[in-house]
C-alpha positions as CSV (number, residue, x, y, z in Angstrom):
1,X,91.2,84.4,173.1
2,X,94.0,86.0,171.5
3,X,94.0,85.1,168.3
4,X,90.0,85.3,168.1
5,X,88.6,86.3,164.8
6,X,85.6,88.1,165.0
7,X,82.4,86.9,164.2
8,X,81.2,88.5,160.8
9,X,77.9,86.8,159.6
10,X,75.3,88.0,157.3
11,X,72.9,87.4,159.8
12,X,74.3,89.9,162.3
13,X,73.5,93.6,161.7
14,X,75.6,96.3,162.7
15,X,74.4,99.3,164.9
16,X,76.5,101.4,163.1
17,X,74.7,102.6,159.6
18,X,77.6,103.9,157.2
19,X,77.0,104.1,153.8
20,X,79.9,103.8,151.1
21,X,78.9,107.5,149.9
22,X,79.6,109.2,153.5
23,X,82.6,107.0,153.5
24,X,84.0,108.6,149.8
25,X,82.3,112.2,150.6
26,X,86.0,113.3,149.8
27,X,85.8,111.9,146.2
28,X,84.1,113.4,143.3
29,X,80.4,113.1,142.7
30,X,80.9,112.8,139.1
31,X,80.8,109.2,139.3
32,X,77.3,109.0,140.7
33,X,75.4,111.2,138.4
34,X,73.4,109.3,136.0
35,X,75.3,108.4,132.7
36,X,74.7,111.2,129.7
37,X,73.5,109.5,126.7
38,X,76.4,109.0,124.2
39,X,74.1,110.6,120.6
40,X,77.1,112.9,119.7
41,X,79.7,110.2,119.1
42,X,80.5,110.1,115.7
43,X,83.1,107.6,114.4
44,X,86.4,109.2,113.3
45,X,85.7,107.7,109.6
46,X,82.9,111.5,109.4
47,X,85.7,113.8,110.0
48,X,87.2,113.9,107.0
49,X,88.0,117.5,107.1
50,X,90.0,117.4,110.0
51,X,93.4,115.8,110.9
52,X,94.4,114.8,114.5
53,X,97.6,116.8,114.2
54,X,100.0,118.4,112.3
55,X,100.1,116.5,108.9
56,X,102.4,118.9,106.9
57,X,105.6,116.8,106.9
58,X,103.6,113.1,105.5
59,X,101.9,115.6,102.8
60,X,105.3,117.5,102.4
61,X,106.9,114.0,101.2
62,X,104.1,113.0,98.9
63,X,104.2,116.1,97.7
64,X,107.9,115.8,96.5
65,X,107.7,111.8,95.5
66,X,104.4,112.5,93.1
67,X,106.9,116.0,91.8
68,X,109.7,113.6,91.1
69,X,107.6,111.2,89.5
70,X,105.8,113.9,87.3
71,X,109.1,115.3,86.0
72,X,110.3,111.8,85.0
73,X,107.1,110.9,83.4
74,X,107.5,114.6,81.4
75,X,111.2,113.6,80.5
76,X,109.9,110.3,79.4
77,X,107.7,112.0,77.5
78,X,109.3,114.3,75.8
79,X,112.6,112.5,75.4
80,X,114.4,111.9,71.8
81,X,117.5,111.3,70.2
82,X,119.4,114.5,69.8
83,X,120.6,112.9,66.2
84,X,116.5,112.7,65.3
85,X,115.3,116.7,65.9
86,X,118.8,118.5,67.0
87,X,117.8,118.1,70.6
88,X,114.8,119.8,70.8
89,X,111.8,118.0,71.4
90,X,108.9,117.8,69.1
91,X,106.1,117.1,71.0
92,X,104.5,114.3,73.3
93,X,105.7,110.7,71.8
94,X,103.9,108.5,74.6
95,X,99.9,108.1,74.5
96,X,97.3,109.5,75.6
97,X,96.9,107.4,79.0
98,X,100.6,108.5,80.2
99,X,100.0,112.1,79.7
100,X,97.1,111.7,81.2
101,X,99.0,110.0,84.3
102,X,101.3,112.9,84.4
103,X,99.0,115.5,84.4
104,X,97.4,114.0,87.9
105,X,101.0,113.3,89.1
106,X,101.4,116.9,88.4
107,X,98.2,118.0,90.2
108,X,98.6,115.8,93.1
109,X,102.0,117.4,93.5
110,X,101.1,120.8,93.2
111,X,98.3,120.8,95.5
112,X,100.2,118.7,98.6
113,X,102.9,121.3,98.1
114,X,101.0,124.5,97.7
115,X,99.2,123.4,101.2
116,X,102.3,123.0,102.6
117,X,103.2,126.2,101.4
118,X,100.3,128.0,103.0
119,X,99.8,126.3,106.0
120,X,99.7,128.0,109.1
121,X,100.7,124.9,111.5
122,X,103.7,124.0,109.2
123,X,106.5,125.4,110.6
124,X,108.7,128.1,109.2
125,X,111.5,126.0,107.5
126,X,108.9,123.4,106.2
127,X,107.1,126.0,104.2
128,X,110.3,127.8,103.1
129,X,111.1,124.0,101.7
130,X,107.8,123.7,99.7
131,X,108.1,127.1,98.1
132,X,111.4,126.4,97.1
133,X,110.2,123.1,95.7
134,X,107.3,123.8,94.5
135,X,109.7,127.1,92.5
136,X,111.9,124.0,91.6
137,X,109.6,122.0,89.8
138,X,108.4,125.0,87.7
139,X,111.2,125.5,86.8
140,X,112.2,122.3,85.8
141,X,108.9,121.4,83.6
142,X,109.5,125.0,81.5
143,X,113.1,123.5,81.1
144,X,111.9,119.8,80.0
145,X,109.6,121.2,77.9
């Protein structure tokens, strides 16, 4: 008699009437409210204007890669022999299609590091940075050119 197990059937009923929700009246009720119907979910493919965090050090970098690809396309462009025009250059010797190329190497640069440059969640040093580059690479195309 010991090691009797009691006898739990589904026929036999209990006197005692406890329901699980008496039994959990110390957890939240949240979980037994009726389920609010999920219209406002967008995917995160419509928010196109907003970023998930601070983005200013990824746009930084392109910002100085498409710089440093602009000013060698420039240099490209305006490069010739110093024997041929005493080192001044003449004018644009590629085509058409590579200035157009640098000209939106140029404007991708400028705008990733003017935003940068004004941003308000960038911190201090980052923006110091993109001034200084963005000064740079003014600099640097009146020199080319």
């Amino acid at each position: 008699m010991i090691n009797q197990q009691p006898n739990i059937s589904p026929l036999v009923s209990t006197s005692v009437g406890t329901s699980p929700r008496s039994r959990w009246s110390n957890r939240d009720d949240s979980s037994y409210r009726s389920k609010e119907n999920s219209k406002k979910w967008k995917p995160l493919i419509h928010d196109w204007g907003r970023t998930r965090g601070e983005s200013s050090a990824s746009i930084l970098l392109v910002g100085q890669i498409a710089s440093l690809a602009s000013l060698a396309m420039l240099y490209a462009g305006f490069a010739q022999s110093p024997a041929e025009s005493g080192g001044i250059p003449q004018g644009w010797t590629l085509g058409g299609p590579s200035m157009f190329v640098t000209v939106i190497f140029s404007l991708l640069s400028f705008l990733c590091l003017f935003r940068v440059a004004i941003s308000g969640k960038a911190p201090r040093r980052r923006r110091r940075l993109a001034r200084l580059w963005l000064l740079g690479a003014v600099i640097a195309v009146f020199t080319l050119t």
